[in-house]
N, C-alpha and C positions, 0 to 999 in steps of 0.2 A: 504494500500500500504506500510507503513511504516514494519509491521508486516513481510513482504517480506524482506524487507531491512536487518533486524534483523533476520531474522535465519540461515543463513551462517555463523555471526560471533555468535552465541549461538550455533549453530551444533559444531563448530570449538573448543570451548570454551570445550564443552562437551568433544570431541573426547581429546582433552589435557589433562582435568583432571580425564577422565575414563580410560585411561592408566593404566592399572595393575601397583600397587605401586606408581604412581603421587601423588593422593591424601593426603597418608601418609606421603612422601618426603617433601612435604608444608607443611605440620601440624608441622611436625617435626620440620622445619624450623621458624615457625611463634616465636618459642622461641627467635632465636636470631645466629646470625651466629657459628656453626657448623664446624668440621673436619668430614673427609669421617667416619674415625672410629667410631666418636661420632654418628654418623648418620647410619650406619651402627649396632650398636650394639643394637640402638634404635629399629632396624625392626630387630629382631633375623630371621624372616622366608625368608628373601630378601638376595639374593646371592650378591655379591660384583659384580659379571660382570652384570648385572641388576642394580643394584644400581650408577654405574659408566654410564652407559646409560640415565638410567633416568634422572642424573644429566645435562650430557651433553644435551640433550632434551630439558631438562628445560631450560639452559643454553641457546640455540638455541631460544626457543621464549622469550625469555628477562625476565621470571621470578626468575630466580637462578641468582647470579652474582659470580663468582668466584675469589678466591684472593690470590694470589701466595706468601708469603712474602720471599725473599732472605736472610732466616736462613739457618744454619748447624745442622743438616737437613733443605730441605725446609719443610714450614709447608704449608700447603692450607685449608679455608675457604671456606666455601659454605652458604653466606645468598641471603636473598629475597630482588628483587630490589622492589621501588615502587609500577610497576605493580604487581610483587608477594605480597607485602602487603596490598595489594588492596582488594585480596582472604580473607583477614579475617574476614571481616562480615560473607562470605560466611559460611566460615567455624564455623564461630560463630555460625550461624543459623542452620546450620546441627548438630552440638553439642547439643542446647538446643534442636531439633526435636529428636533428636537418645534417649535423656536422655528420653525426655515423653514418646515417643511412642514405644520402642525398649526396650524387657524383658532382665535383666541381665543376660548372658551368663554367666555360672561356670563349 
């Protein structure tokens, strides 16, 4: 019964970080808080209006936190809250799996 309980929020979980460019957005992010540009130049194949989406996305389910600081210019900040840091075993573990079992691409 419990196995029920649990696949709505694992389907959910899924459907969030299977998002075309989610996954990299986080990786990126696991560095350490980020400008759009820095984050942007990181994924050269990801268009800025995509990248601005994704963001806000993120934003939206609590993993991205955004931070505006009132300079000339303003500057803004994209890291990972908590629950975004939460993702990094995850992605840990995808890393060590991708290194063993995935042939180097050249």
């Amino acid at each position: 019964m419990e196995r029920n309980l649990l696949c709505p929020r694992f389907e959910k979980a899924v459907e969030i970080l299977s998002k075309r460019w989610t996954s990299l957005i986080v990786f990126q992010l696991l560095s350490g808080p980020q400008r759009f540009i820095n984050i942007d130049q990181a994924l050269p194949n990801l268009s800025g209006k995509v990248l601005s989406e994704r963001l806000k996305e993120l934003e939206h389910e609590g993993i991205v936190k955004r931070v505006v600081f009132p300079e000339s210019p303003v500057r803004i900040e994209y890291s990972l809250t908590d629950k975004g840091q939460a993702l990094a075993p995850i992605f840990g573990e995808i890393t060590k799996w991708s290194q063993e079992w995935l042939p180097v691409q050249e």
